[in-house]
matplotlib code that plots the C-alpha trace (Angstrom):
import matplotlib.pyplot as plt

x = [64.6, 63.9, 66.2, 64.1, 61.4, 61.2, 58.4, 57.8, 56.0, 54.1, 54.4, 51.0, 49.1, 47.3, 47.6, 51.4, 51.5, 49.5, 52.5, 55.3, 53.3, 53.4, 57.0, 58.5, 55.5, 56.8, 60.5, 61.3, 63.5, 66.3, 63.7, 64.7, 62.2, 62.1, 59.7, 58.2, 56.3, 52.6, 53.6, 55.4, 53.5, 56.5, 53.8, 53.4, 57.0, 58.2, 59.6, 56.9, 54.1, 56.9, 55.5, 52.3, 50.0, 47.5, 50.3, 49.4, 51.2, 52.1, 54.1, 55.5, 57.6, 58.6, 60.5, 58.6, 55.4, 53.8, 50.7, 50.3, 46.8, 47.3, 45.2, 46.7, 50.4, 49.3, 47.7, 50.6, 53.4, 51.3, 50.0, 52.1, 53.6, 56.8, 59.3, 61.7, 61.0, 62.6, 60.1, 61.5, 58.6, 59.1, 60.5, 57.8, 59.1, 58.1, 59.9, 59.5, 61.3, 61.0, 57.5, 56.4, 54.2, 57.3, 58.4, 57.8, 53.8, 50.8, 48.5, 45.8, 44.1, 43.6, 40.3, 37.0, 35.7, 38.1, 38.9, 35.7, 36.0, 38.9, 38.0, 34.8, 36.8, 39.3, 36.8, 34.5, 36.8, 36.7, 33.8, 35.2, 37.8, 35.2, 33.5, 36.4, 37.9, 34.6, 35.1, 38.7, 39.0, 35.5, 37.0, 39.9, 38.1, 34.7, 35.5, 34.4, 31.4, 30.3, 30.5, 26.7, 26.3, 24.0, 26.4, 29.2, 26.1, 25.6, 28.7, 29.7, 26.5, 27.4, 31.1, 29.6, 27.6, 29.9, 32.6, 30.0, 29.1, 33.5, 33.1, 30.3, 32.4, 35.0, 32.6, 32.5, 35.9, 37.7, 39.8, 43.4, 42.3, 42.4, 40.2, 40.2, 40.8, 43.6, 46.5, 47.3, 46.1, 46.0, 43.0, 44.9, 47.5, 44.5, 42.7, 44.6, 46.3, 42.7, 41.9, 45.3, 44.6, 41.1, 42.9, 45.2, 42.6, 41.5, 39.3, 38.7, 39.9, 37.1, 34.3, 35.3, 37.0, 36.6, 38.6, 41.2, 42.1, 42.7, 44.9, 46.9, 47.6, 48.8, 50.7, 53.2, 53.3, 57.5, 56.4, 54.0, 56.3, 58.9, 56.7, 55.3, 54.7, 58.0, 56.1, 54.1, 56.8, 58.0, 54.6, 52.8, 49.8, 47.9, 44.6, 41.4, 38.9, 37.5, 37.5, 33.9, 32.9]
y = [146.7, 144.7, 141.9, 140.9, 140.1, 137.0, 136.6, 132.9, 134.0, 132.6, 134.6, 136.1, 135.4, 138.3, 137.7, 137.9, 140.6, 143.1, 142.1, 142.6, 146.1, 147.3, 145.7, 148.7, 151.0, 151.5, 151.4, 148.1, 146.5, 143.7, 141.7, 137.7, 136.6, 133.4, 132.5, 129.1, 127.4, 126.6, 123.6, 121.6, 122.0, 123.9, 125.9, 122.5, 121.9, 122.2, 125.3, 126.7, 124.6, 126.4, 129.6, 129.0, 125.6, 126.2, 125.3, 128.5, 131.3, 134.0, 132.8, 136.4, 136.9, 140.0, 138.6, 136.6, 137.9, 135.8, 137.2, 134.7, 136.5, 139.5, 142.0, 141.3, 141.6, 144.7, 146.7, 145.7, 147.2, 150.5, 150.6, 148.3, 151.3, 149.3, 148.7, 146.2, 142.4, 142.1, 142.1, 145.4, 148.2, 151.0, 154.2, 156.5, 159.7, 162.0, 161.3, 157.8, 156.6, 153.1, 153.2, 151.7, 154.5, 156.9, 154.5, 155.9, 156.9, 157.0, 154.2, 155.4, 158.2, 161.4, 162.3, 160.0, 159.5, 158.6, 156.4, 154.3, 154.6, 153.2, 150.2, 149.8, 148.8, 146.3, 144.2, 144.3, 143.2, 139.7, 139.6, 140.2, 137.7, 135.1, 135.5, 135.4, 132.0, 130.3, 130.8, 130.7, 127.5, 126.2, 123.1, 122.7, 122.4, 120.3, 117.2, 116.1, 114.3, 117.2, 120.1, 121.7, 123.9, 125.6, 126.8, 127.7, 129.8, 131.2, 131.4, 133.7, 136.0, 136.6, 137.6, 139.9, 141.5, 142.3, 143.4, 146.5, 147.5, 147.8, 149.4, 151.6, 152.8, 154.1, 156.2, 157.9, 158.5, 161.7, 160.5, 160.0, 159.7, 156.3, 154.2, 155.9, 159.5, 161.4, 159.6, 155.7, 154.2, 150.4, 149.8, 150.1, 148.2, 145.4, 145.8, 146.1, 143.1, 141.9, 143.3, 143.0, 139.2, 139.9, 141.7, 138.9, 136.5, 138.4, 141.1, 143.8, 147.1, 148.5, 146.9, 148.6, 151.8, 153.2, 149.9, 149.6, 153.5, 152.7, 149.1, 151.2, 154.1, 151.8, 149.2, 152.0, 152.7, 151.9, 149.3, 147.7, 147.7, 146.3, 143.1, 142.3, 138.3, 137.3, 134.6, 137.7, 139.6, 135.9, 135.7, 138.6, 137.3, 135.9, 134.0, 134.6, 133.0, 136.2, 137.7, 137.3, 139.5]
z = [157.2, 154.0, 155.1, 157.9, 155.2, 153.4, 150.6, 148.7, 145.5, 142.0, 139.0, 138.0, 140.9, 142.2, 145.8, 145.2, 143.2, 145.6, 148.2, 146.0, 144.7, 148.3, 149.2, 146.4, 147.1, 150.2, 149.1, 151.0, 147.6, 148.9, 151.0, 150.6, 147.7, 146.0, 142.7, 143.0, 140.2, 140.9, 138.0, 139.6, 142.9, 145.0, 146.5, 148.9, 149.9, 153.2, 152.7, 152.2, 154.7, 157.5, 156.2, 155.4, 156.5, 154.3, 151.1, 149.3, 147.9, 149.2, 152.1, 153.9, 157.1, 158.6, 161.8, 163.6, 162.3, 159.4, 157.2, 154.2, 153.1, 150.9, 152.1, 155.6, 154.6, 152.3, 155.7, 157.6, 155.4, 155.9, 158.8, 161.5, 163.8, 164.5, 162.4, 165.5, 164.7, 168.4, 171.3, 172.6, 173.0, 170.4, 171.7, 172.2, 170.9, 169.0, 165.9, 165.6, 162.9, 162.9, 161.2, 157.6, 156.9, 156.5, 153.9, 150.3, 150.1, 152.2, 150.6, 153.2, 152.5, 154.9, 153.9, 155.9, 152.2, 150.4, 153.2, 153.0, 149.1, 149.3, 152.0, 150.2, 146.4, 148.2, 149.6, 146.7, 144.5, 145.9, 144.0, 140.9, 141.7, 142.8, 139.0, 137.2, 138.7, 138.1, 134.5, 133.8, 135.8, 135.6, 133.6, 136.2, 138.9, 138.0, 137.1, 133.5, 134.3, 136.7, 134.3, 133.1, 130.2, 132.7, 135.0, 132.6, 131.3, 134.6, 135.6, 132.2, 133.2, 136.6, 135.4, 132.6, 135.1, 137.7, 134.6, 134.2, 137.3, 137.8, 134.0, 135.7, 138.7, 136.8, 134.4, 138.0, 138.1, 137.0, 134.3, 135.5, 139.1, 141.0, 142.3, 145.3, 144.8, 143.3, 144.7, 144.6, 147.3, 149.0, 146.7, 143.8, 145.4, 146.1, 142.9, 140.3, 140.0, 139.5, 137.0, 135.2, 135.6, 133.5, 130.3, 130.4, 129.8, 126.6, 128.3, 125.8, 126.2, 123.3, 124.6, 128.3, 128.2, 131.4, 133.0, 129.8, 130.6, 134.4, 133.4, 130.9, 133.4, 136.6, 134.3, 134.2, 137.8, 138.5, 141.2, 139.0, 136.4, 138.9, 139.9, 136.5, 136.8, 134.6, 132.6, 131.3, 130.1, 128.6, 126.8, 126.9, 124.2, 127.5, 127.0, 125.4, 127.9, 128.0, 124.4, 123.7, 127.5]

ax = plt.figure().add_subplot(projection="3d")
ax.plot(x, y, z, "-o")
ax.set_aspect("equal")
plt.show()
């Protein structure tokens, strides 16, 4: 099944990462992957515009079927009924085997509320990502002469801000549980990469408990451990555009 599936990656990048979580998540290892350095601008190459127009990373094909955005790819490697890349109909049986979600665990909860918990946390955390990109890469992306102390200002508020009301939702969370219920879900899958990314920008796990608790408990998930972005594990100090949140 895996070999039908090719994946163009960058080490570290969350949108990425929540692909490769799902790829072993749902026990689809030996899939054709290749790292490509964000560096040395590989993520514009052909190889990867064949994939991809847009010249971003992930670049993902299952087949014929091509789902470069995250969340997409993510939804499809639970939830797409038919495994055949070939335009033959599925066999409708019974037992259909040929389905992703019979692959390792169910990343969508049963239960209507943890459902909506869950949908709820993986779209909100674009917020999250949103805030932290306009600090860590404020000075990257505003050219010298554009840059205001005013907005960096801003710009550090809104991130504190948003860091407590994530803080906040998991004081509501039953220690050892995730984010959306007792079992790991596709928000976790979404999320966590997220906030992985913060911590490794010098977020403190002191000064936020509830979130350091839930980083140190899914860090040792096998298919997180799997994926971890190799220039990590090469330097695992990080930053510290984040130290003083």
């Amino acid at each position: 099944m895996a070999k039908d599936m090719t994946l163009l990656w960058g080490s570290g990048s969350p949108p990425c990462w929540r692909v490769m979580i799902a790829l072993e998540e749902k026990q689809l290892q030996g899939y054709n992957q290749k790292l490509l350095s964000f560096e040395k601008a590989e993520h514009k190459s052909k190889e990867v515009l064949d994939i991809n127009p847009r010249g971003q990373l992930p670049a993902f094909k299952h087949g014929d079927n091509i789902l470069n955005e995250s969340y997409a790819a993510c939804m499809y490697l639970e939830s797409a009924s038919c495994l055949s890349v070939t335009r033959r109909p599925c066999e409708e049986t019974n037992l259909i085997k040929s389905r992703f979600r019979s692959q390792g665990p169910q990343l969508i909860p049963e239960g209507q509320l943890e459902q909506a918990l869950m949908y709820q946390r993986m779209f909100e955390v674009l917020n999250l990502s949103d805030k932290l990109s306009n600090v860590i890469y404020y000075n990257y992306r505003v050219p010298e002469g554009e840059r205001h102390d005013s907005a960096i200002k801003r710009n550090k508020e809104n991130l504190a801000a948003e860091i407590k009301l994530w803080e906040g939702y998991f004081q509501k969370v039953e220690a050892g549980s995730y984010l959306a219920g007792k079992a790991f879900s596709l928000a976790d899958v979404i999320v966590f990469p997220v906030i992985a990314y913060a911590f490794r920008f010098g977020l403190s796990t002191e000064r936020y408990p509830k979130l350091g608790a839930y980083y140190n408990m899914v860090k040792d998930r096998p298919s997180v451990k799997a994926t971890w972005p190799p220039h990590w594990l090469e330097n695992p100090q990080g930053g510290d555009t984040l130290k003083e949140f």
